[in-house]
N, C-alpha and C positions, 0 to 999 in steps of 0.2 A: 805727487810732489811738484812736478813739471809746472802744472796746474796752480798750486798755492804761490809759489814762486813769482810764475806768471802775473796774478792778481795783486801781488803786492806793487811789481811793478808798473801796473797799467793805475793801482790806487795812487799812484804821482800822479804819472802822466794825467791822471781826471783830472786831480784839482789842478793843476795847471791849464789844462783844456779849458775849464767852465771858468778860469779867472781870466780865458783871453774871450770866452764868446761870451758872459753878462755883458749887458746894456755899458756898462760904468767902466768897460775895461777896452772892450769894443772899439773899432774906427767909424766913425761916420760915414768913412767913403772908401772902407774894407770890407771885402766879401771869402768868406772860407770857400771856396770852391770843391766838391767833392765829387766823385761820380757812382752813379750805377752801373752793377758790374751784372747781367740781369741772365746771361746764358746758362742752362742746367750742363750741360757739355764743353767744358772748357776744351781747349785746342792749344795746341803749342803756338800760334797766334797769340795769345794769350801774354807771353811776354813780350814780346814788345810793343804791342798795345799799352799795356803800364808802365814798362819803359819812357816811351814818349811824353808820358804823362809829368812824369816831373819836374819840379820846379812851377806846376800849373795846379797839380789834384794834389791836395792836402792830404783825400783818404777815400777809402771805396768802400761804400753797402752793397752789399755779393749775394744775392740771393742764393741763399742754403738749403732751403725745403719749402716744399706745398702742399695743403690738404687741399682737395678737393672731394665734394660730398661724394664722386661717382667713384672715381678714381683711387680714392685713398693720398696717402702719402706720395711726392715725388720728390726724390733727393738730387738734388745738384751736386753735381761731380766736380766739386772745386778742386784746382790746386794749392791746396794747402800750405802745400811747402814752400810754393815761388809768392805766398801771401808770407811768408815766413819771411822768407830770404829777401823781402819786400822791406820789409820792416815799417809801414807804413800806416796809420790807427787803419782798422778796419769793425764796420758792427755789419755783424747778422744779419741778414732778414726773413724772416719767417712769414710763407704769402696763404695767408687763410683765406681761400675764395669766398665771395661773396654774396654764392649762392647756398653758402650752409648753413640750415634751418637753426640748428644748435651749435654753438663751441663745445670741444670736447675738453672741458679742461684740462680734468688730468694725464690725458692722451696727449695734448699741446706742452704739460710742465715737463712730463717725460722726455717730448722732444727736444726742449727749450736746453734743460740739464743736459742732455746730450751733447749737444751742439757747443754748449759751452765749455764742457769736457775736454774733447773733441778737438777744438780748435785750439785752447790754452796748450795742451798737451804738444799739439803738433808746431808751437812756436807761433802761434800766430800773435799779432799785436793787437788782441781782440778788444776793444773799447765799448760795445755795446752790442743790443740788440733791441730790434726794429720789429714790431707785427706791421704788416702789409693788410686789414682788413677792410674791405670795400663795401659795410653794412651799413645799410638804407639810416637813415637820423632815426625812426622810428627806435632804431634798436641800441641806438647807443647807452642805455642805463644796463640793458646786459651786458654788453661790452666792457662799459666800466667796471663791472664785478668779477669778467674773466680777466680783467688786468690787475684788479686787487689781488688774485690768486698768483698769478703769474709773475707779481712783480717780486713776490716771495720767492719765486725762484731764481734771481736776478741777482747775484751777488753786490754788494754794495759799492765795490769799485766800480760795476760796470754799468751803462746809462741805458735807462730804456726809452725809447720813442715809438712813436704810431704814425703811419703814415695817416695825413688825414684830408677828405674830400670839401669843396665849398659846401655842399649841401648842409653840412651838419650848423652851417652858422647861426642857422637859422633854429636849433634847438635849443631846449635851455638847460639840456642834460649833458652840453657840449663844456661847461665851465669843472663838471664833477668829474668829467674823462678828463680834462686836461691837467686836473688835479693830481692826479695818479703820476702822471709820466714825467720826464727830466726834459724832454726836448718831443718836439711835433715836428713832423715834415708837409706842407700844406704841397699838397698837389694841384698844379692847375693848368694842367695841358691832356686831352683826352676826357673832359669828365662831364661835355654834354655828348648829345646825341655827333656821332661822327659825321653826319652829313653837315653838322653847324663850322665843321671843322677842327683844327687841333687844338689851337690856341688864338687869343684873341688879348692883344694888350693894355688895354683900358680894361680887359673883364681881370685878367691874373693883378695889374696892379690896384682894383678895386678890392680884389679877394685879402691883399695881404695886408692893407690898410684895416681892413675889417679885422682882419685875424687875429694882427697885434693888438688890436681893442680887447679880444677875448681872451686871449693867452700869456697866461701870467711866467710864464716860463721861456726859454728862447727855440725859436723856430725856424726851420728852412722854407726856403721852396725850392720845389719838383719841376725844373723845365726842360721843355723838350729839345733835344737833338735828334731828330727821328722822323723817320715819318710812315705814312700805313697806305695799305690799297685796300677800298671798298670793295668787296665781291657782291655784287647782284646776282643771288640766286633764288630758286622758287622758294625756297624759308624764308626769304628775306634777306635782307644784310647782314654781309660777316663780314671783319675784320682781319686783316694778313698784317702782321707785322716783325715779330723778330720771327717768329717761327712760318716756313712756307706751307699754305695750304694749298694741297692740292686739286685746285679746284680750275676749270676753265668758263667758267660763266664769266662775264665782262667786268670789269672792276677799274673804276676812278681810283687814280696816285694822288693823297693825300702828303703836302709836307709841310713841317713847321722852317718860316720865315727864319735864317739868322737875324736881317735886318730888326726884323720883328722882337726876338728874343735881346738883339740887342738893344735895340728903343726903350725895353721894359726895364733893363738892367742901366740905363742912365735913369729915368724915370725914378727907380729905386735908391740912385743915387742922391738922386737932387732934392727927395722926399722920401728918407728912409723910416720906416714905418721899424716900432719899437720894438726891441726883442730879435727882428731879426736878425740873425748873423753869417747864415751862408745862401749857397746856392749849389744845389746837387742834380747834375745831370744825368739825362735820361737819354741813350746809354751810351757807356764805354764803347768807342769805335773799334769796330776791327774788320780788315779788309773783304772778308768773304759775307758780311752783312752789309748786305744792300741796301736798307734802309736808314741805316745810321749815319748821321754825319762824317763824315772823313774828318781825320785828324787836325787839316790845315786849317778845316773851318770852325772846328769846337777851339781850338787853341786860339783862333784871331778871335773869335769873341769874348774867352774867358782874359783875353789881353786887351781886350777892348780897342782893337787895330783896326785898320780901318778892310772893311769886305770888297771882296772886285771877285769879276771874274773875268777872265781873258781868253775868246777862241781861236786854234789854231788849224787848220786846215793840212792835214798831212797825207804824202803821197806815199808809198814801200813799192818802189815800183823795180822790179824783174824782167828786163828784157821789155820786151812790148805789152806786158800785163802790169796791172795796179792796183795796190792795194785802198781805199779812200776811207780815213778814219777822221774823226774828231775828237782834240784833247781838249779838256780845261787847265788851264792853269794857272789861275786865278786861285783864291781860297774859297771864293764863294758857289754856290749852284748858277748853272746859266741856261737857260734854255735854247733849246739844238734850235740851228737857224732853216727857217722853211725850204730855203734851194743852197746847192751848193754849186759853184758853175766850172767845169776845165776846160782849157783851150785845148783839144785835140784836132788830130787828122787821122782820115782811113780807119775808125774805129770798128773793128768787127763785134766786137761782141760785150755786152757788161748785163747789171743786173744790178740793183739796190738792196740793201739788207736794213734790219734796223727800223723800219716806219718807211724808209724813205723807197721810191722809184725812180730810174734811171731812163732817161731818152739821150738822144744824139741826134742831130742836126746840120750836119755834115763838117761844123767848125767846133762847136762846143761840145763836151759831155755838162749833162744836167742831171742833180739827185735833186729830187724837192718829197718834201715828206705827205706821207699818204693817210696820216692818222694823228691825233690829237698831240699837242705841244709837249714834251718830256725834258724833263730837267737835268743836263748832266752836273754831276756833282765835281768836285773843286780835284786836282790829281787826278781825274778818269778820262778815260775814253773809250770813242764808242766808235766801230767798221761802220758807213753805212753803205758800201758800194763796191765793188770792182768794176773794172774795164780792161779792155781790151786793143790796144792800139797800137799803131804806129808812131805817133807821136805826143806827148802829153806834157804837156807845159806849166808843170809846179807851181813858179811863181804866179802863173795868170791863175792861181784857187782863189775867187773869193766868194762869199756868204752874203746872205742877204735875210732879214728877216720883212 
């Protein structure tokens, strides 16, 4: 009953939703901003993470479950209730790897029914549901026939979407998939080879110009706030990113540019390509993800403020020992500077942590880094030293790159 209730209520909220994103109701120079909520393990981190988010995120796709061919099913451990108590539209996403030879349909509607169960029961403000599938162009006329199945399972209040790749632009079975769904999400960060990089802003604003030629329905895009580490190992390259592999072979830090991301989103502004009407990021920040954007900086771009970053040189000093950290606090990433110099005397004893290496020279302590350039993100800091002194003179810290 929960359930029927539920759907009648979310059947307003649709048609009001799809009367503010068509083309004809739409702002020229509005963007719905929503984000991905992409963790299987939610954490009490979790709210206030969404907390902070309002007045900025309209509504979050929460990843719910994954098939994988080896694996089976994996369920994400949402909070249901704090999406509840949220009250905020939220769709589904259901992530069918891309390595599965066959869709299992009926095995997928099973899930699908589920989930939609599931969520309406438990209060959620559930608005749609999403497949997540990453299958080659070749395959998409299958696709389209497990979405014909599938959309049957899809109550008619609620919206279905597919995330979808540049690749398929290039198909001409790309017009009969789009036919199917209510809304497309184009992804275009991650979707060449990783060494070419994350993202690239002539290629995402070229993707979505194109897309809106193809898509007769309205569309987002997928950008990144995120970033990844290449792992070099004897299989070849692997990918770290929300989740840590534990792996010690050498690995390049991969990130996506704010500037960058924001270039594209004036871009989109100045020449906004038809149909589209948000922008859904890639992912919800939360403190103990280290890859993710930090809050200060998804929020100045999704407000379109301006980015900075500002280093500050801090001493925690005890006695004749000292602690040598660097903060950012600025909003933007900034890269840690090569040397960091103190005025001391009589210094017995330090050591550098962090990349960097420590000498003394009878007046100065010196860290200068020992290993490739590393980005501190906006709110963070990082120890790169201790010493050991007689005397150490705070305000003589300065940076140099």
């Amino acid at each position: 009953m929960a359930a029927k209730k539920m759907l009648k209520t979310v059947a307003l909220a649709r048609a009001l939703l799809l009367c503010f994103l068509l083309p004809n109701g739409s702002s020229p120079t509005t963007f719905e901003h929503q984000v991905y909520v992409w963790q299987r393990q939610w954490l009490p981190e979790h709210r206030e993470s969404i907390r902070k988010t309002e007045g900025l995120i309209s509504g979050f796709r929460v990843l719910s479950s994954q098939l994988h061919p080896r694996t089976g099913w994996v369920f994400a451990r949402v909070d249901l209730p704090l999406l509840a108590a949220e009250g905020r539209p939220v769709v589904a996403v259901i992530r069918l790897d891309g390595a599965l030879a066959d869709l299992p349909i009926n095995q997928v509607s099973l899930q699908l029914k589920r989930t939609i169960s599931t969520w309406l029961d438990a209060g959620v403000r559930l608005t749609g549901i999403e497949f997540d599938y990453d299958c080659p162009a070749s395959a998409l006329a299958g696709y389209r026939a497990a979405l014909v199945r599938w959309r049957n399972a899809v109550p008619a209040p609620l919206t279905l979407s597919i995330t979808a790749l540049p690749s398929w632009l290039d198909s001409a079975a790309l017009d009969g998939l789009l036919a199917v769904v209510d809304q497309s999400v184009l992804q275009v960060h991650a979707v060449q080879q990783p060494t070419n990089g994350l993202f690239s802003v002539e290629q995402a604003f070229a993707w979505s110009l194109r897309w809106a030629e193809r898509s007769p329905s309205p569309f987002f895009l997928a950008l990144p706030a995120y970033g990844v580490a290449l792992i070099h190992g004897a299989g070849g390259v692997s990918v770290e990113s929300e989740t840590i592999l534990h792996n010690n072979s050498p690995r390049d830090e991969l990130h996506s540019d704010p500037e960058d991301v924001a270039r594209l989103i004036s871009k989109l502004r100045s020449h906004k390509p038809k149909h589209l009407v948000g922008l859904i990021w890639f992912r919800l920040p939360l403190e103990t993800d280290r890859r993710a954007w930090p809050w200060q900086t998804l929020a100045a771009v999704i407000s379109e403020r301006s980015l900075y970053s500002q280093l500050e040189i801090l001493l925690y000093q005890k006695g004749f020992s000292g602690d040598v950290s660097i903060r950012n606090t600025g909003n933007a990433p900034a890269a840690l500077p090569d040397q960091v110099v103190l005025n001391a005397n009589h210094c017995e004893a330090g050591d550098g942590v962090s990349g960097y290496r420590y000498s003394f020279d009878g007046e100065v302590a010196t860290f200068r880094r020992s290993d490739s350039r590393t980005m501190l993100a906006a709110g963070k800091s990082v120890q790169i030293g201790w010493l050991n002194c007689k005397k150490i003179e705070q305000d003589a810290a300065n940076d140099s790159n």
